[in-house]
C-alpha positions, 0 to 999 in steps of 0.5 A, spaced: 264 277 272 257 275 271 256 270 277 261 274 282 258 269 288 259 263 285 265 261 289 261 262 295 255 258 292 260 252 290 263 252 296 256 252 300 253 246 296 260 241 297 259 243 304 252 241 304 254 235 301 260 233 305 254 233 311 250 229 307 255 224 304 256 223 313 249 222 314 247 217 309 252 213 311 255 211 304 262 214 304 260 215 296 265 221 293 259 226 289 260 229 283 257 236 282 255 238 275 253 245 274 247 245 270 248 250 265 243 250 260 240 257 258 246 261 261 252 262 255 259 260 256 260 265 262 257 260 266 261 254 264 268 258 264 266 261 271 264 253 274 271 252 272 274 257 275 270 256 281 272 248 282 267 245 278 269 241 272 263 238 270 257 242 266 251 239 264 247 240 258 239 239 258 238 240 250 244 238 244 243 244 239 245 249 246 250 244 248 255 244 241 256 251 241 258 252 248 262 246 247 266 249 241 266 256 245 269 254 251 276 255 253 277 250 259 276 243 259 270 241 263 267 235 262 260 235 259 254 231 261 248 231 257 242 230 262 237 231 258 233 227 252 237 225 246 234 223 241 235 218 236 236 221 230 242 225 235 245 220 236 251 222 234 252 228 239 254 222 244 260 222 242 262 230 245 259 228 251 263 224 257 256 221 259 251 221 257 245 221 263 239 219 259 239 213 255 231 211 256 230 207 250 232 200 247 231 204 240 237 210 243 241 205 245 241 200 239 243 208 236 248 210 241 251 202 240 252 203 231 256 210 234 260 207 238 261 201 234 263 206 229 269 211 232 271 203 236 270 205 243 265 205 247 260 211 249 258 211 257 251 212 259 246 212 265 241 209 263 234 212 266 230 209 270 223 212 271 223 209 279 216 214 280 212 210 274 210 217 271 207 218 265 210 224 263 218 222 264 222 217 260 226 211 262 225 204 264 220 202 270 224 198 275 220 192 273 223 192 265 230 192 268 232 185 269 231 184 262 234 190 259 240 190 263 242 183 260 240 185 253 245 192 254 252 187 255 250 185 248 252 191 246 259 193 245 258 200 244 256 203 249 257 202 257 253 203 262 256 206 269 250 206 273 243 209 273 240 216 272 232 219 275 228 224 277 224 225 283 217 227 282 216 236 283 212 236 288 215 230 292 215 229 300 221 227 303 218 221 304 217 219 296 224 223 294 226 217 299 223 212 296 225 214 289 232 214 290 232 208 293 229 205 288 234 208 284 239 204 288 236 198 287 236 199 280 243 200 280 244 193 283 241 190 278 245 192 273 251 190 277 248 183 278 248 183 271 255 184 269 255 192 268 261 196 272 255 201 274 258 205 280 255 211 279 248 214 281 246 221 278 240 224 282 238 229 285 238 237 284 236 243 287 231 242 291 233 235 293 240 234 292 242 233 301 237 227 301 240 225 294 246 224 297 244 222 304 241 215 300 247 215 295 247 219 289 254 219 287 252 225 281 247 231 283 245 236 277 245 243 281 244 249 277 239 254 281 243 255 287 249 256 282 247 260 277 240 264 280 232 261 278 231 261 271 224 264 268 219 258 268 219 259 258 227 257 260 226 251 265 225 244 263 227 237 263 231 233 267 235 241 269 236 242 278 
């Protein structure tokens, strides 16, 4: 086995959950989704043999080669920027977490159109306002949620964000919250919006404690990656 203390990690980070989902209040179920991105295939059929049955990919040419390799059925989430031109691989993930633009989704619609059934996505919301993450600002998404029900081919389960790296716990609040709201305004607008994907290694318990319904954890499943094989939107 290439992580022979997976299972005692996983179980670690449910319990820490558990405890969260009780502080925060929200009595939310929470969907752990091992972040596999660097690690080969191993990694993916190791989370499934240790209960984790949802995998997040950050990049799509790493993602298609683990999801034709694979032998067991997880559910794979694409965490990371899409681009437009890729709009098609959509279609081999069961959601999508980073729809942060009106051109994706006008991209991501014509696909869903065309196979006759909705593709499900988070739209990201870059709640901290930072120049260097994509998404909408919470003040661009009234708008935006009303002209996203006029689109048929996708359907969007609630909101994605990041907090900022060196956030305190203060602003990791505060972002995560903002991500709530988010979600509110989705809901008002007529989208089922149930989900709420946020928080990763560092920042999964306060996640939860204000809400998060998803947490995007590698790290402290799989080991510290090397600064060249971190990035975007990961754990």
């Amino acid at each position: 086995m290439q992580f022979p203390e997976l299972s005692e990690r996983v179980a670690e980070v449910r319990g820490r959950i558990a405890a969260a989902v009780t502080r925060g209040g929200h009595a939310q179920h929470v969907t752990l989704v091992a972040v596999t991105k660097t690690f080969g295939v191993d990694a993916v059929q190791e989370a499934w043999g240790a209960g984790v049955h949802d995998v997040g990919e950050n990049r799509v040419q790493e993602a298609l080669p683990k999801i034709a390799a694979a032998t067991v059925p997880v559910r794979w989430h694409l965490i990371g920027h899409l681009q437009r031109n890729k709009a098609k691989a959509a279609e081999s993930f069961a959601l999508v977490h980073s729809l942060d633009s009106v051109r994706l989704a006008n991209a991501i619609h014509e696909r869903g159109m065309a196979r006759g059934r909705p593709i499900d996505v988070l739209v990201q919301v870059n709640v901290a306002e930072e120049a260097v993450k994509s998404g909408w600002a919470a003040a661009e998404l009234p708008g935006e949620a009303e002209r996203l029900m006029g689109l048929g081919g996708v359907r969007v389960l609630g909101v994605m964000t990041m907090a900022p790296l060196d956030a305190d716990e203060a602003l990791l609040r505060q972002t995560f919250t903002g991500a709530r709201a988010a979600r509110d305004v989705l809901r008002t607008a007529g989208h089922l919006a149930t989900e709420l994907s946020m928080g990763m290694s560092n920042d999964y318990e306060i996640a939860v404690e204000e809400g998060a319904t998803m947490v995007r954890v590698g790290t402290r499943l799989f080991g510290v990656r090397t600064p060249a094989t971190a990035g975007y939107g990961d754990d």
